[in-house]
Backbone bond lengths (Angstrom), bond angles and torsions (degrees), N, CA, C in turn:
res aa  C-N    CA-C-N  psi(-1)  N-CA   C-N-CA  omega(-1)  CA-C   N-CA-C  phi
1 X - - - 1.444 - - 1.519 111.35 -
2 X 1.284 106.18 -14.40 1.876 115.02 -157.13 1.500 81.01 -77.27
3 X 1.208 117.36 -62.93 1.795 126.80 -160.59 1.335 117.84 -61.38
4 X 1.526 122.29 -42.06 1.489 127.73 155.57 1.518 117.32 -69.43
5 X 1.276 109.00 16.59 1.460 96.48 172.86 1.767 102.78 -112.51
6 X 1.443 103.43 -22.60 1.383 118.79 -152.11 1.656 86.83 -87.06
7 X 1.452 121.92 -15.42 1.416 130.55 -178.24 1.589 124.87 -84.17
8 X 2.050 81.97 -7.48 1.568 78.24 -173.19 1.988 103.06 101.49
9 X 0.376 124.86 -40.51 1.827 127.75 -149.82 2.048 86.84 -96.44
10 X 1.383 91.38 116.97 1.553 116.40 -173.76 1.998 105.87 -38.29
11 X 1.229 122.57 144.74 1.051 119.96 175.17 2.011 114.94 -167.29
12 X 1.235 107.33 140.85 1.228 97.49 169.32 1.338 95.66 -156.94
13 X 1.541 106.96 151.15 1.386 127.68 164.68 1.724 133.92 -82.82
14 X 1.097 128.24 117.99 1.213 133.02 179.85 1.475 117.04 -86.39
15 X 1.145 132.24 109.62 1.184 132.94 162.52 1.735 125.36 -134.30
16 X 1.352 106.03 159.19 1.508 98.00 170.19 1.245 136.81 -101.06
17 X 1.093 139.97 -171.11 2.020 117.63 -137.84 1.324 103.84 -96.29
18 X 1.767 129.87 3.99 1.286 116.26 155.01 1.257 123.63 -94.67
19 X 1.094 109.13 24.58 2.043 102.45 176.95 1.770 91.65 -138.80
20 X 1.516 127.76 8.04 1.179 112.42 174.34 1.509 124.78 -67.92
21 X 1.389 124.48 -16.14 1.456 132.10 141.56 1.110 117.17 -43.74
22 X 1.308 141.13 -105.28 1.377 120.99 139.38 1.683 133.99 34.00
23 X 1.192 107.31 -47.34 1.175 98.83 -157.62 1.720 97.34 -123.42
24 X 1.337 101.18 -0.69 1.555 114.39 155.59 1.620 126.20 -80.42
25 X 1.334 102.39 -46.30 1.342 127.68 165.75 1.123 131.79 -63.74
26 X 1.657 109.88 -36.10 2.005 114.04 138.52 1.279 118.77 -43.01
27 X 1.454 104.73 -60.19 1.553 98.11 -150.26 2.035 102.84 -68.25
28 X 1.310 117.10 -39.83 1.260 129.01 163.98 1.896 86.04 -47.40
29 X 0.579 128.45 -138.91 1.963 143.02 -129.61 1.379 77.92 -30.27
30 X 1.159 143.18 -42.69 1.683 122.21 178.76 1.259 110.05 -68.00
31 X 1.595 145.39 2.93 1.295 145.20 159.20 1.563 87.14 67.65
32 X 1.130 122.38 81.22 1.523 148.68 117.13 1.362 122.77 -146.14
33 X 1.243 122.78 58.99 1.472 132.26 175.72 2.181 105.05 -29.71
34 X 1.404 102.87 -29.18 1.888 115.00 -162.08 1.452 80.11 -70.88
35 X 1.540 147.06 -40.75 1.668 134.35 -122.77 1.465 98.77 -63.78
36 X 1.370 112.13 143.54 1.586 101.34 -167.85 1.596 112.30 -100.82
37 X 1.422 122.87 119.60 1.149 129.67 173.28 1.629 124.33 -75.29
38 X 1.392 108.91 162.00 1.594 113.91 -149.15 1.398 77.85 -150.77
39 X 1.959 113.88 109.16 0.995 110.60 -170.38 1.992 101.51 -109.79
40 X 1.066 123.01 133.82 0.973 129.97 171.59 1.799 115.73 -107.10
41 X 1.713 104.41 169.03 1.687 88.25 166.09 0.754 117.77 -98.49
42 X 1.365 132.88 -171.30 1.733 138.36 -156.10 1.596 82.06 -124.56
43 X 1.650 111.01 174.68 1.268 99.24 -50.51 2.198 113.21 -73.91
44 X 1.322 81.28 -177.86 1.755 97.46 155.35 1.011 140.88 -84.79
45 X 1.409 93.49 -66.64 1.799 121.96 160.34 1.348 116.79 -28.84
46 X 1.824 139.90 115.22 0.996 119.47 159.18 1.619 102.99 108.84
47 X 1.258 112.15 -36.49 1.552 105.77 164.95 1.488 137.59 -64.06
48 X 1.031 118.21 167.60 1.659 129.78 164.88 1.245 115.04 -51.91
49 X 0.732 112.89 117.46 2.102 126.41 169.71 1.836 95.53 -31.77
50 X 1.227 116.00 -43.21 1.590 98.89 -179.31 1.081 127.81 -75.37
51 X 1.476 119.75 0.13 1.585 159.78 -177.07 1.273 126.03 -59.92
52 X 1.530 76.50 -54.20 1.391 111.20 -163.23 1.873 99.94 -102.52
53 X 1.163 126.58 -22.76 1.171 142.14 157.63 1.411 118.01 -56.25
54 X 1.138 118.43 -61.98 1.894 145.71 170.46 1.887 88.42 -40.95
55 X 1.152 117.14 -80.74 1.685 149.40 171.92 1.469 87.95 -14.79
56 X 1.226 121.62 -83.59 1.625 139.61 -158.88 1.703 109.27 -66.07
57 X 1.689 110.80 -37.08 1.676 97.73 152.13 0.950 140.84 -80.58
58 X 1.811 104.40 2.41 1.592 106.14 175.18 1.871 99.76 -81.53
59 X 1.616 97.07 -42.86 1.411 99.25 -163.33 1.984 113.51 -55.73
60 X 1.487 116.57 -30.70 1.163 154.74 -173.03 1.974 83.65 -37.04
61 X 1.947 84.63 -75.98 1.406 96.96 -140.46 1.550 117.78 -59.44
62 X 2.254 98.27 -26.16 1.508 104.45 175.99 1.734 103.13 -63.19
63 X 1.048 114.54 -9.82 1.580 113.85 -169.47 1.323 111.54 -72.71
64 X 1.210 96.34 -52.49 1.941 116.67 172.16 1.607 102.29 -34.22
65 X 1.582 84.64 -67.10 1.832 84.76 -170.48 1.796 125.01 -50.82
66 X 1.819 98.47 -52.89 1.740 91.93 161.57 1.180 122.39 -24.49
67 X 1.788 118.51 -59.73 1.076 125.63 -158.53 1.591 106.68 -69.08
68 X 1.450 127.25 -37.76 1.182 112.55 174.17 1.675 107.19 -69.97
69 X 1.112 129.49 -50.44 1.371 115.60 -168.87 1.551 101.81 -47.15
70 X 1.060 119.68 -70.30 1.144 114.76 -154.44 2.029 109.51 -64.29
71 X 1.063 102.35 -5.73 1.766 114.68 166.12 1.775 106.92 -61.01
72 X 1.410 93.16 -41.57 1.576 99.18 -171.79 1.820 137.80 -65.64
């Protein structure tokens, strides 16, 4: 994600709120500290399809927003 971002070409990472350290600390040593994260809850794995539904409109809506910032 670090390299397609560094290219220009839109990108964000989805993760859930125990690897969002992690996944700050990637995108930093990959030199895009900006990469925009899409925080979901933990876990995924193992849930109900409506779960995972609930999950995917949270992930949706931070998406929306990327998409406007980066419109701007």
């Amino acid at each position: 994600m670090c390299e397609l971002h560094k290219r220009g070409i839109a990108t964000a990472v989805i993760c859930s709120e125990p690897f969002l350290r992690l996944a700050k600390a990637q995108a930093a040593v990959g030199g895009v500290p900006d990469l925009p994260l899409i925080l979901i809850p933990h876990p995924l794995g193992g849930t109900s399809l409506d779960v995972v539904k609930s999950r995917a409109q949270i992930a949706h809506q931070q998406l929306s927003q990327v998409i406007r910032e980066l419109q701007r």
